[in-house]
TIMAR-455398 format. One record per atom (N, C-alpha, C): residue number from 1; residue in one letter; atom name; chain; x, y, z. Coordinates in steps of 0.1 Angstrom, whole numbers, plus 5000, padded with zeros to 4 digits. Each point is the difference from the previous one (the first is absolute). Example, Ala and Ser with C-alpha at 12.3 -4.5 7.8 and 13.67 -1.06 7.14 Angstrom:
% TIMAR-455398
{site 1 'a' 'N' 'A' {5132 4943 5078}}
{site 1 'a' 'CA' 'A' {4991 5012 5000}}
{site 1 'a' 'C' 'A' {5009 5012 5000}}
{site 2 's' 'N' 'A' {4996 5011 4993}}
{site 2 's' 'CA' 'A' {5009 5011 5000}}
{site 2 's' 'C' 'A' {4992 5011 5008}}
This chain:
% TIMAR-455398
{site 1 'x' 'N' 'A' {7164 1133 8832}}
{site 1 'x' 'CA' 'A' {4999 5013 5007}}
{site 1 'x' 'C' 'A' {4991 4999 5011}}
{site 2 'x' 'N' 'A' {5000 5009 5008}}
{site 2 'x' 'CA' 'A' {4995 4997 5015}}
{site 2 'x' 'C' 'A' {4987 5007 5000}}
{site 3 'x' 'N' 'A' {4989 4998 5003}}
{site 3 'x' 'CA' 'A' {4986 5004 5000}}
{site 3 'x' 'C' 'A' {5001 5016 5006}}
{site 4 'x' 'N' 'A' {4990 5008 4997}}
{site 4 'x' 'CA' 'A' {5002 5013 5006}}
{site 4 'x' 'C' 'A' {4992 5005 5016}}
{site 5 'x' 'N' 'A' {5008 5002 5007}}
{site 5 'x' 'CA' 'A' {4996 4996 5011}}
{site 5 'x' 'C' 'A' {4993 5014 5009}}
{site 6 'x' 'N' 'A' {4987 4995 5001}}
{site 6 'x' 'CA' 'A' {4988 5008 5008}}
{site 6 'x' 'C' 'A' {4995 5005 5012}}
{site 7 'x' 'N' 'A' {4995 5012 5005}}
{site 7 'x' 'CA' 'A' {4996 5001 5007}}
{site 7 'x' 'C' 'A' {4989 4980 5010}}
{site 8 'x' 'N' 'A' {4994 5000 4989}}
{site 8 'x' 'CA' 'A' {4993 4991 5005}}
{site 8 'x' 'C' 'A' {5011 4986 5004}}
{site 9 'x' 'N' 'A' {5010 4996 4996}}
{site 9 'x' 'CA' 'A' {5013 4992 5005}}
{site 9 'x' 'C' 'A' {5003 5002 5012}}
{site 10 'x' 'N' 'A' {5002 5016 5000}}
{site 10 'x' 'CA' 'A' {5010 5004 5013}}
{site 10 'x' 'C' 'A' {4986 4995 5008}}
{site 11 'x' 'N' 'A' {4987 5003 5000}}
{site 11 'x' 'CA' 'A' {4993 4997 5012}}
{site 11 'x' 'C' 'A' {4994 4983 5001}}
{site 12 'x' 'N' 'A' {5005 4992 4990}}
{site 12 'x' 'CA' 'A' {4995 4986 5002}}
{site 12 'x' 'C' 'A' {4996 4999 4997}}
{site 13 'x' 'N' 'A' {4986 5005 4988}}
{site 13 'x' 'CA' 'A' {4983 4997 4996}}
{site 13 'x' 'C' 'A' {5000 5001 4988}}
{site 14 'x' 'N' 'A' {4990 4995 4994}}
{site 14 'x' 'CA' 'A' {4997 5002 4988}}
{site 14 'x' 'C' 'A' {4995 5008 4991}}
{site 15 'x' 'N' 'A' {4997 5009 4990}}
{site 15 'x' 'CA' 'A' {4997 5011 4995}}
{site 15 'x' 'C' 'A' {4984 5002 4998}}
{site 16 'x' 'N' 'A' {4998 4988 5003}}
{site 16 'x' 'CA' 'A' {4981 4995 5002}}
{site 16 'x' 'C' 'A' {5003 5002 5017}}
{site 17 'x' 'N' 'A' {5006 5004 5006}}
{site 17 'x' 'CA' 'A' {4994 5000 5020}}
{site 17 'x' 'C' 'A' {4991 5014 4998}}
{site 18 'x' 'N' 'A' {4992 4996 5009}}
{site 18 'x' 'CA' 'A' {4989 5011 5003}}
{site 18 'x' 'C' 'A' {5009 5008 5011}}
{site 19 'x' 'N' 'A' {4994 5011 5008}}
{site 19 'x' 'CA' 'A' {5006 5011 5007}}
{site 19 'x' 'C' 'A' {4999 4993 5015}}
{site 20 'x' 'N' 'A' {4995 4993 5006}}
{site 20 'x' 'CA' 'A' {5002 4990 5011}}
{site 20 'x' 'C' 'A' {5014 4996 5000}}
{site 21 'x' 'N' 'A' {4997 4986 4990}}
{site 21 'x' 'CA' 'A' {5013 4993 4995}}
{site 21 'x' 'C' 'A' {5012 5009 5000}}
{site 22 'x' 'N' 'A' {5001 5012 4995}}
{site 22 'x' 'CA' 'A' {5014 5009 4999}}
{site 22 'x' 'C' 'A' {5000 5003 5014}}
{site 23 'x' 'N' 'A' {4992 5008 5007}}
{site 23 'x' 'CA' 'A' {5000 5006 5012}}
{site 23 'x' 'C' 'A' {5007 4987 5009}}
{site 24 'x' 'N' 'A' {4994 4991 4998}}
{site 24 'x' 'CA' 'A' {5004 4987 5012}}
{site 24 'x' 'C' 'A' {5016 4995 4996}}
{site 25 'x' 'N' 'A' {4999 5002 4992}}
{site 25 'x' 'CA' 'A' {5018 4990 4995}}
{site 25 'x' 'C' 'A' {5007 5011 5003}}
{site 26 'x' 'N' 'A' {4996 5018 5000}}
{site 26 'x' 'CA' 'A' {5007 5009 5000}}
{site 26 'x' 'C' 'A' {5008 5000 5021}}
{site 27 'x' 'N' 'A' {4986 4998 5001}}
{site 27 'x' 'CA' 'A' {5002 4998 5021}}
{site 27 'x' 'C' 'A' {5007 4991 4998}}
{site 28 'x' 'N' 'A' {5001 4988 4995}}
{site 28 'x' 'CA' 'A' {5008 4986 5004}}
{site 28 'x' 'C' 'A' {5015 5004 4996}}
{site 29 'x' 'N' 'A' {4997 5007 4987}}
{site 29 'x' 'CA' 'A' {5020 5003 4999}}
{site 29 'x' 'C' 'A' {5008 5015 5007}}
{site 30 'x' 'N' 'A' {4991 5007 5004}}
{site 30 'x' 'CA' 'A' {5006 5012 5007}}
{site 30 'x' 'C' 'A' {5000 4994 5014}}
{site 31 'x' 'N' 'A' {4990 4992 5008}}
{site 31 'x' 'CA' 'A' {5009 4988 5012}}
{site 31 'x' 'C' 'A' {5008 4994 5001}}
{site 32 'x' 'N' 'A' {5002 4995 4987}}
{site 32 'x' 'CA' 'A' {5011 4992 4996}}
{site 32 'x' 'C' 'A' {5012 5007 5000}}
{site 33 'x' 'N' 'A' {5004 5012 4993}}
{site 33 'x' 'CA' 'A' {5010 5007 4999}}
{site 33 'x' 'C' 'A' {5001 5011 5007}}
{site 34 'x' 'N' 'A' {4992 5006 5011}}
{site 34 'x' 'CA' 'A' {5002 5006 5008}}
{site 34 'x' 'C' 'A' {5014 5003 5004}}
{site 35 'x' 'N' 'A' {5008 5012 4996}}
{site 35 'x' 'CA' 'A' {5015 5001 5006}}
{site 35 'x' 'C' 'A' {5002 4993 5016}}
{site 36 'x' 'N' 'A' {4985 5005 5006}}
{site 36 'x' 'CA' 'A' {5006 4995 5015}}
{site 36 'x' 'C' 'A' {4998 4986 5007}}
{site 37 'x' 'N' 'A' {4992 4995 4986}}
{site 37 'x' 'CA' 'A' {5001 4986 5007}}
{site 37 'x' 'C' 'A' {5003 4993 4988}}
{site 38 'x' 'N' 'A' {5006 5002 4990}}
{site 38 'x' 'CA' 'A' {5006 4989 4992}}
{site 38 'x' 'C' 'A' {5015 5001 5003}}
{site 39 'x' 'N' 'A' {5002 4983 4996}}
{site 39 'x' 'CA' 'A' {5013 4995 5004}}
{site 39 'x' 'C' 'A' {5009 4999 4988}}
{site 40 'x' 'N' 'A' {5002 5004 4996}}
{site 40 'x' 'CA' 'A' {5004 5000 4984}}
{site 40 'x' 'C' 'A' {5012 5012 4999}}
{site 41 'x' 'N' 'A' {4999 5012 5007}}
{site 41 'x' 'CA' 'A' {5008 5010 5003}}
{site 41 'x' 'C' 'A' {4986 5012 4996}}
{site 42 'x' 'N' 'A' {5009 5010 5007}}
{site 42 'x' 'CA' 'A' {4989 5010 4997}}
{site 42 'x' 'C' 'A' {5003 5008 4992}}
{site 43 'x' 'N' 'A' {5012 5001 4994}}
{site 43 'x' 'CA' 'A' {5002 5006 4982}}
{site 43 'x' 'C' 'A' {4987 4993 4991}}
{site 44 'x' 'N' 'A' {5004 4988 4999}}
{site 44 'x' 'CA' 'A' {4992 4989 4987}}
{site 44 'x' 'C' 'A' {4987 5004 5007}}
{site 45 'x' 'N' 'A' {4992 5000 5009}}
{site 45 'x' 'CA' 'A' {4991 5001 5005}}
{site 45 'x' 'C' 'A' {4991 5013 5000}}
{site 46 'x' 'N' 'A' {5008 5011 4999}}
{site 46 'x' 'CA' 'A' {4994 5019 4998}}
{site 46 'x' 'C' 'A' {5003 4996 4984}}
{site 47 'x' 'N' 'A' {5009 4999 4994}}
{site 47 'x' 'CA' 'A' {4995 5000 4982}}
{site 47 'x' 'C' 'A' {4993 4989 4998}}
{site 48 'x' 'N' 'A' {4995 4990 5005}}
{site 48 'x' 'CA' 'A' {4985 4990 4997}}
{site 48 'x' 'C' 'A' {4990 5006 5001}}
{site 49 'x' 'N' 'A' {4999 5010 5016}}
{site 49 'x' 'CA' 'A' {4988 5005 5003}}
{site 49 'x' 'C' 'A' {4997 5009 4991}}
{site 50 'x' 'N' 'A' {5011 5009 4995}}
{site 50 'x' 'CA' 'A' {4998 5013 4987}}
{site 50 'x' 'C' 'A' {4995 4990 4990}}
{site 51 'x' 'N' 'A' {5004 4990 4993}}
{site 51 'x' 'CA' 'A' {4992 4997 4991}}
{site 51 'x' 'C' 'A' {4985 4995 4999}}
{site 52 'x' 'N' 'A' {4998 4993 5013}}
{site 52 'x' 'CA' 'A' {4988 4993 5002}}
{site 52 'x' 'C' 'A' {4986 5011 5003}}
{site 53 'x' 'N' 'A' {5007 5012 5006}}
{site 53 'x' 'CA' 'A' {4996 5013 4999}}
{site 53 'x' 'C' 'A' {4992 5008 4991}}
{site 54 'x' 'N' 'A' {5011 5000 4990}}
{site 54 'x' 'CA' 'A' {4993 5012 4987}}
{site 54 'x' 'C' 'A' {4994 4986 4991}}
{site 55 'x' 'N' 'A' {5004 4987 5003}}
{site 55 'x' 'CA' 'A' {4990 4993 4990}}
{site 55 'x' 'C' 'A' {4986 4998 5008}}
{site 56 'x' 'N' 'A' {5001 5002 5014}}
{site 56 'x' 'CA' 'A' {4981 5004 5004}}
{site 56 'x' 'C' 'A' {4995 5011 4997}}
{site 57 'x' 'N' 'A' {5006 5011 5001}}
{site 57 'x' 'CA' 'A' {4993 5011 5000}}
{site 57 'x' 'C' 'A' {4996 5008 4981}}
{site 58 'x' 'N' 'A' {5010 4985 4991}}
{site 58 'x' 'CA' 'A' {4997 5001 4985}}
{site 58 'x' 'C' 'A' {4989 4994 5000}}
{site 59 'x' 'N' 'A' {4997 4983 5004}}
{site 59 'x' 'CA' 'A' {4986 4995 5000}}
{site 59 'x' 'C' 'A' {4989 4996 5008}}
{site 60 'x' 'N' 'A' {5001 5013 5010}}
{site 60 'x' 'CA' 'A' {4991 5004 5009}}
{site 60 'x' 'C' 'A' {4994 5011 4996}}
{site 61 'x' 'N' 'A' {5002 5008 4985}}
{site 61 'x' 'CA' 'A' {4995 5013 4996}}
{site 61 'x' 'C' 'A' {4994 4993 4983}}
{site 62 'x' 'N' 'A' {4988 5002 5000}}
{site 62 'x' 'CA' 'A' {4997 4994 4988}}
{site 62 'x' 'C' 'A' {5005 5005 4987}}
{site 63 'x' 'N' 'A' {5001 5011 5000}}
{site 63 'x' 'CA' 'A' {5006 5008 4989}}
{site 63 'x' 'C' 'A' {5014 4998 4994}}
{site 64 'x' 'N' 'A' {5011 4995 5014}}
{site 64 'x' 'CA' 'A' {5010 5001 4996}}
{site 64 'x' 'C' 'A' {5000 4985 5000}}
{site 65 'x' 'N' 'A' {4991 4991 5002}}
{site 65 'x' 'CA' 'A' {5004 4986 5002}}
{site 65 'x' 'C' 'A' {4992 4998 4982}}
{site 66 'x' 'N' 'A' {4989 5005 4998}}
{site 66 'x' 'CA' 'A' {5002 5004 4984}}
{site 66 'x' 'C' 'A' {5009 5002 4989}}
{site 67 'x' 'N' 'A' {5009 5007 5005}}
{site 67 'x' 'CA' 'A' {5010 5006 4991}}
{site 67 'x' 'C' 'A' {5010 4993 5002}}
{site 68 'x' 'N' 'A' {5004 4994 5015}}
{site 68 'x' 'CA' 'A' {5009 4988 4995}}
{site 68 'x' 'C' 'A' {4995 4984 4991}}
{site 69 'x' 'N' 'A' {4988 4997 5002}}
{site 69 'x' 'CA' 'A' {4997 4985 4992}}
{site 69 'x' 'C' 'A' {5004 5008 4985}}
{site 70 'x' 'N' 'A' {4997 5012 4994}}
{site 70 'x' 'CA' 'A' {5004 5007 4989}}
{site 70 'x' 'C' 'A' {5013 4995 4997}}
{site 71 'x' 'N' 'A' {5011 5007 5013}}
{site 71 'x' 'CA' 'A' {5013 4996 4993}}
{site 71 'x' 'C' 'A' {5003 4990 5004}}
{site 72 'x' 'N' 'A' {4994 4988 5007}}
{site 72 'x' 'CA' 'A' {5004 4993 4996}}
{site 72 'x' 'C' 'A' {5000 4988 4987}}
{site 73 'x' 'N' 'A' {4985 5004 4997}}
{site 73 'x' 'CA' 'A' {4997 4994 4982}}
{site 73 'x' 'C' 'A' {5010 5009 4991}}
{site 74 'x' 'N' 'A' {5005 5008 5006}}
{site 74 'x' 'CA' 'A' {5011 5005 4988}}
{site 74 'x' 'C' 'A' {5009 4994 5001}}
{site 75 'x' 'N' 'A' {5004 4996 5015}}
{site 75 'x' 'CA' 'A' {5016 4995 4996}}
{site 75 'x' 'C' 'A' {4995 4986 4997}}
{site 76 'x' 'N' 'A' {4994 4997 5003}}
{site 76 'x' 'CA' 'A' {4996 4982 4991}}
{site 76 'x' 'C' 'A' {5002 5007 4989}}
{site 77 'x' 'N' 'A' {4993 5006 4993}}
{site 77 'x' 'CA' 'A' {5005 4996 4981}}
{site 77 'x' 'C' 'A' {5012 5005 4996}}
{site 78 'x' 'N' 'A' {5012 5007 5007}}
{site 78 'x' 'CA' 'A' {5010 5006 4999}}
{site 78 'x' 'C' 'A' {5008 4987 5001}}
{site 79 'x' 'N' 'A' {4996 4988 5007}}
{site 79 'x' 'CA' 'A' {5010 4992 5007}}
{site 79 'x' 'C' 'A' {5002 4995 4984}}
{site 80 'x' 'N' 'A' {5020 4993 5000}}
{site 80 'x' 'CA' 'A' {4997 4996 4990}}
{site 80 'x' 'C' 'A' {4995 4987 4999}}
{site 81 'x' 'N' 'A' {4995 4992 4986}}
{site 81 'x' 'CA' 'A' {4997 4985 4998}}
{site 81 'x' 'C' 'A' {5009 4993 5001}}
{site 82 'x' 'N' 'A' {5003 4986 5007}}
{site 82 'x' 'CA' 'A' {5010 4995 5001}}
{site 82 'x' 'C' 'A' {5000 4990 4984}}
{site 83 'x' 'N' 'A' {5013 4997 5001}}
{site 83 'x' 'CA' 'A' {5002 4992 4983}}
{site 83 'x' 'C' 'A' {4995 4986 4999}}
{site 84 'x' 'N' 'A' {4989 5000 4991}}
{site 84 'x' 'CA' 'A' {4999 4985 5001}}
{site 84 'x' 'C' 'A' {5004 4990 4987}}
{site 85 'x' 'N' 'A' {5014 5000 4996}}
{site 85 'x' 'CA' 'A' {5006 4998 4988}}
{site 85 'x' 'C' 'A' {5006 4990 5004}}
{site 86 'x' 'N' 'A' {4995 4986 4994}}
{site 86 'x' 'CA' 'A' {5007 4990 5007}}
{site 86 'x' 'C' 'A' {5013 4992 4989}}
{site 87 'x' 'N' 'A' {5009 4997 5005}}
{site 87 'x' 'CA' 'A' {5014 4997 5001}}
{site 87 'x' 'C' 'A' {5004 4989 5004}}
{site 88 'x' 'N' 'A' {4996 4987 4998}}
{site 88 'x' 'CA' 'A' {5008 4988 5005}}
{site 88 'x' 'C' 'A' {5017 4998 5004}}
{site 89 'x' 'N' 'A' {5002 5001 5010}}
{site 89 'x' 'CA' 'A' {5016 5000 5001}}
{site 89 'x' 'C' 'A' {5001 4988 5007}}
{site 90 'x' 'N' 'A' {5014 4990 4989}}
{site 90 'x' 'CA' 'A' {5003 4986 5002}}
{site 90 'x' 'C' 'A' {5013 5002 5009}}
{site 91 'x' 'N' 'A' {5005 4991 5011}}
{site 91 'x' 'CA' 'A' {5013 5004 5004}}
{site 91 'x' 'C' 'A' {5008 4986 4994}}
{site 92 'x' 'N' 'A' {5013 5003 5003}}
{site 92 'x' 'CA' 'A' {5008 4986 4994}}
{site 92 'x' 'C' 'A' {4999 4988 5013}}
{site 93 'x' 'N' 'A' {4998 5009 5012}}
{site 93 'x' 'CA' 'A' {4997 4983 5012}}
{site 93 'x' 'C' 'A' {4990 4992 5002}}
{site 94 'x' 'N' 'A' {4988 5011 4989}}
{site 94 'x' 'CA' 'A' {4987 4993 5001}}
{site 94 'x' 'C' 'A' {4996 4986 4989}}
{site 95 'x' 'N' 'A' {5010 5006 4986}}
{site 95 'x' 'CA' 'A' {4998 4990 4988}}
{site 95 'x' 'C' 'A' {5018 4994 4999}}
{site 96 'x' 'N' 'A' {5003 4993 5010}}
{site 96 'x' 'CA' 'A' {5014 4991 5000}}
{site 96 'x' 'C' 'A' {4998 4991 4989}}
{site 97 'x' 'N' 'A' {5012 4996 4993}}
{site 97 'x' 'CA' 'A' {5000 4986 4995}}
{site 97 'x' 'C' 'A' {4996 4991 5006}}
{site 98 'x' 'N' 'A' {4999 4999 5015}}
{site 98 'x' 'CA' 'A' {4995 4989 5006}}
{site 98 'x' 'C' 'A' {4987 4998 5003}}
{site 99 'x' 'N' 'A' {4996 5009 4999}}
{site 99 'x' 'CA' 'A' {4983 5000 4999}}
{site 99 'x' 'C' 'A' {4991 4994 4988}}
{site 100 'x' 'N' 'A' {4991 4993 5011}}
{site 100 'x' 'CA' 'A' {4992 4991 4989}}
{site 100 'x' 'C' 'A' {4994 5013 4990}}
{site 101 'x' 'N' 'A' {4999 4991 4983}}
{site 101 'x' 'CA' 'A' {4995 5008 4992}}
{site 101 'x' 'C' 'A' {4990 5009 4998}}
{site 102 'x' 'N' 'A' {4986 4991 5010}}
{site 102 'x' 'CA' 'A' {4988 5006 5002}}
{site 102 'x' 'C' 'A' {5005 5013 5008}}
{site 103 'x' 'N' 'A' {5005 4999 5016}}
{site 103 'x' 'CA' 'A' {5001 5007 5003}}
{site 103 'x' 'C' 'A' {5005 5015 4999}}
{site 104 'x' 'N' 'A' {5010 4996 4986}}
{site 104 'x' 'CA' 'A' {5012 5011 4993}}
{site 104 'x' 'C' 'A' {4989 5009 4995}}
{site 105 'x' 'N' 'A' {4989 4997 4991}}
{site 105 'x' 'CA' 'A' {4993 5004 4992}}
{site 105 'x' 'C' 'A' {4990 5003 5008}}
{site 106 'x' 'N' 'A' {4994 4998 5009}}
{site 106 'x' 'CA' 'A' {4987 5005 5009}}
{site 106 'x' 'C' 'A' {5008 5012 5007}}
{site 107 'x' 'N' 'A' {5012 5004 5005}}
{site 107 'x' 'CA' 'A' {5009 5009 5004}}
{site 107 'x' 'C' 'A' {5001 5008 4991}}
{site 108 'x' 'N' 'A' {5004 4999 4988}}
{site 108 'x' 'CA' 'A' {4998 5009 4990}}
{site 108 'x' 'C' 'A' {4991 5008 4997}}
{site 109 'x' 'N' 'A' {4988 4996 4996}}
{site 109 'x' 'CA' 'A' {4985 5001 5001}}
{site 109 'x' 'C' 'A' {4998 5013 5014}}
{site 110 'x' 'N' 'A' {4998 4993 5012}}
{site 110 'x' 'CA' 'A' {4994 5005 5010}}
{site 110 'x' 'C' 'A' {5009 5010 5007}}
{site 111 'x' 'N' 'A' {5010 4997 5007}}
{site 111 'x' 'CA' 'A' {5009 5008 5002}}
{site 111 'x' 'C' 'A' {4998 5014 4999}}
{site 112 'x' 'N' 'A' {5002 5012 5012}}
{site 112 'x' 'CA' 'A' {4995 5010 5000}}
{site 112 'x' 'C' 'A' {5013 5014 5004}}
{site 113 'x' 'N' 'A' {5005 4987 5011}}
{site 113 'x' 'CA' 'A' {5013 5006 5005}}
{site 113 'x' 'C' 'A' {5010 4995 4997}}
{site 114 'x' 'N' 'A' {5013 5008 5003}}
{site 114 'x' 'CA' 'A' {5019 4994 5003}}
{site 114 'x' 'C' 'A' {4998 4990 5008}}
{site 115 'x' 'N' 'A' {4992 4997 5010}}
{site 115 'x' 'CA' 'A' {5004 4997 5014}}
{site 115 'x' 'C' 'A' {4998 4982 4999}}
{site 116 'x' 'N' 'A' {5015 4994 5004}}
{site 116 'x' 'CA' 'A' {4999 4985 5002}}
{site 116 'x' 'C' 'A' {4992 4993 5007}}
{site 117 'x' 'N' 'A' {4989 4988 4995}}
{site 117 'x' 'CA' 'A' {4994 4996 5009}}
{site 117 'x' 'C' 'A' {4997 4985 4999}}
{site 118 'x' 'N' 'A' {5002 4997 5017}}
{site 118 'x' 'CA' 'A' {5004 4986 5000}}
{site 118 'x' 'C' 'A' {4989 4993 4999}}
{site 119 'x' 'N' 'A' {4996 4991 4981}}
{site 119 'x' 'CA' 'A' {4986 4993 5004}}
{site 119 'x' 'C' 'A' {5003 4987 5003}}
{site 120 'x' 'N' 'A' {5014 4996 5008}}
{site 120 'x' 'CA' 'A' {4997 4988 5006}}
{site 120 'x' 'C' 'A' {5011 4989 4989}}
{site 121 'x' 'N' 'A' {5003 5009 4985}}
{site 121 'x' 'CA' 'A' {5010 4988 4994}}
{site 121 'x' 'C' 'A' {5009 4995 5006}}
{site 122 'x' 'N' 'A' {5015 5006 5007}}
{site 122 'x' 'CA' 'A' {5007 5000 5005}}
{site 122 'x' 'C' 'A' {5001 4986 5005}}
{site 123 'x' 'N' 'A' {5006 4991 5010}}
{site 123 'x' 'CA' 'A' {5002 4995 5010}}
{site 123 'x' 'C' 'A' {4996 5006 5013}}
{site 124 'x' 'N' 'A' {5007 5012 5003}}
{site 124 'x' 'CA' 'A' {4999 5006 5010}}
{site 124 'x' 'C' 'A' {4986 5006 5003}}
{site 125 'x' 'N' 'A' {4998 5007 4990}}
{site 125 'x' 'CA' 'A' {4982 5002 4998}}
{site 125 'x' 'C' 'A' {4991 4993 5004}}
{site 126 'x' 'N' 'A' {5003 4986 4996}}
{site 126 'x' 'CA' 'A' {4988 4984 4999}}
{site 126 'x' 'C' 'A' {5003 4998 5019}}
{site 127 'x' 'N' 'A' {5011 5002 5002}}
{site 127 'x' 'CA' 'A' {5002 4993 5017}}
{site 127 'x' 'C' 'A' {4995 5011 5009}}
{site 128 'x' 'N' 'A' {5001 5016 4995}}
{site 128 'x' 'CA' 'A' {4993 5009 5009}}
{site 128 'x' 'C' 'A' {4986 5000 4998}}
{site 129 'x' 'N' 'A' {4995 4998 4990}}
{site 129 'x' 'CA' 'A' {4981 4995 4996}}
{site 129 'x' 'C' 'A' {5000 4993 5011}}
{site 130 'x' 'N' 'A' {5004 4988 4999}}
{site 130 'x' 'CA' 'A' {4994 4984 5001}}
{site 130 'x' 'C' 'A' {5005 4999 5015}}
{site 131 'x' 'N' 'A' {5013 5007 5007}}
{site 131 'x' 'CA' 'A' {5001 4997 5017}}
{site 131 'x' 'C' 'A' {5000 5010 5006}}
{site 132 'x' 'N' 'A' {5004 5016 4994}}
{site 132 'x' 'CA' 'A' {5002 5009 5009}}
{site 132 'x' 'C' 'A' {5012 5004 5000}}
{site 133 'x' 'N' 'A' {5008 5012 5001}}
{site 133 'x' 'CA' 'A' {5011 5008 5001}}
{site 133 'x' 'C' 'A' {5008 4990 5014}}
{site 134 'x' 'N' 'A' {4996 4998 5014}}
{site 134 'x' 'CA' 'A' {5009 4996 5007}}
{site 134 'x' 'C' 'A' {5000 4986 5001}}
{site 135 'x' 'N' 'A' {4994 4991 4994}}
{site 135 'x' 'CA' 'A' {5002 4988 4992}}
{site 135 'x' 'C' 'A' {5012 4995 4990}}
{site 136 'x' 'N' 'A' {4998 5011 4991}}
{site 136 'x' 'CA' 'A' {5015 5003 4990}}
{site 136 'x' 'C' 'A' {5008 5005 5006}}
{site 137 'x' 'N' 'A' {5002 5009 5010}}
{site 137 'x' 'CA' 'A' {5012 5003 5008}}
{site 137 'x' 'C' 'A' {5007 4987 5005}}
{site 138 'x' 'N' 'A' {4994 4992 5008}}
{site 138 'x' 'CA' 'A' {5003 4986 5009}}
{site 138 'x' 'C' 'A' {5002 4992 4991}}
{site 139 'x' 'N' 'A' {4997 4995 4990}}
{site 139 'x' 'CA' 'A' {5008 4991 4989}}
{site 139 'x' 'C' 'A' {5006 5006 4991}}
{site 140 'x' 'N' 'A' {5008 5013 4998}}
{site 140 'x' 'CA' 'A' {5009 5003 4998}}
{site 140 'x' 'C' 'A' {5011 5000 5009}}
{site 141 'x' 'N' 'A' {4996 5006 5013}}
{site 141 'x' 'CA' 'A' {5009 4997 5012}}
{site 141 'x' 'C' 'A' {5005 4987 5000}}
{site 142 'x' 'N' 'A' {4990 4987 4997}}
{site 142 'x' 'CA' 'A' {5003 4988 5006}}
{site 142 'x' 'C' 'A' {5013 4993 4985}}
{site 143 'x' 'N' 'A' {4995 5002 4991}}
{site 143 'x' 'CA' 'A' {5009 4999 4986}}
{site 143 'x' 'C' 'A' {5017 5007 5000}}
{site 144 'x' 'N' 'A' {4997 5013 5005}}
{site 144 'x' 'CA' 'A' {5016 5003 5003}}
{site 144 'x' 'C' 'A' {5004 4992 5012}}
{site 145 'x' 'N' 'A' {4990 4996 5012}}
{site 145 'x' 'CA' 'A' {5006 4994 5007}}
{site 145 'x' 'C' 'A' {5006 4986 4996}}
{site 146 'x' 'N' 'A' {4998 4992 4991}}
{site 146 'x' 'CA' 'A' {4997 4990 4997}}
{site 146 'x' 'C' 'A' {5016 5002 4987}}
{site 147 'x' 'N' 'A' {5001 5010 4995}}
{site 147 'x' 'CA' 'A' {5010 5005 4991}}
{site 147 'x' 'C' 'A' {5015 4999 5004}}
{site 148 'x' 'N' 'A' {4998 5009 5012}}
{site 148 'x' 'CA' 'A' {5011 5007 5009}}
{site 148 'x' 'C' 'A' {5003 4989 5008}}
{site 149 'x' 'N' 'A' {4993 4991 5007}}
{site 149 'x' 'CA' 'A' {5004 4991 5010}}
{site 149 'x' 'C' 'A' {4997 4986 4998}}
């Protein structure tokens, strides 16, 4: 889930910036987005400046820059915890019959994901390690050539 996103975000700073620090990042991004001098179009540019707007004039006012660090410790504890319930999932390309035994069994074990991954058993694996992708291209090239003619 996606963090909950802050006045102190929209202006760049951190929720520890003193009232300089906001004031100063605040000038840097209303020059920055100026309708009449950003390049960006000047739709995207008047709804930047509205946001970057009421988030100064929220933590430019102590009171209400109070009341937002408030909600924002609320929506932290609202957020939910993510799952940390772990699940080893084996695929069938990872533990082949052709796979050395150690390796079948350390895959089993560790293994976290579905997703196939080349540690190199293969042929094709050992020659992309050991020379490089367009190395195996060129002696496959030269092998068909060597096939075909």
């Amino acid at each position: 889930m996606a963090r909950t996103r802050t006045h102190y975000d929209n202006l760049q700073v951190s929720q520890l910036a003193s009232a300089e620090v906001i004031r100063a990042s605040y000038r840097v991004l209303s020059q920055k987005y100026h309708p009449d001098k950003c390049e960006v179009g000047k739709l995207l540019a008047e709804s930047r400046m509205k946001i970057i707007n009421e988030a100064y004039a929220v933590l430019s006012d102590p009171e209400k820059r109070r009341s937002h660090d408030v909600w924002i410790a609320e929506a932290i504890k609202q957020e939910p915890k993510p799952e940390t319930k772990f699940e080893p999932k084996v695929s069938a390309e990872v533990c082949s019959p052709y796979s050395p035994p150690v390796k079948m069994a350390a895959a089993k074990v560790f293994r976290t994901n579905s997703q196939p991954v080349n540690d190199g058993v293969t042929l094709g694996g050992f020659m992309r390690g050991l020379f490089g992708l367009g190395f195996v291209i060129l002696l496959m090239y030269l092998f068909a050539a060597m096939v075909i003619g």
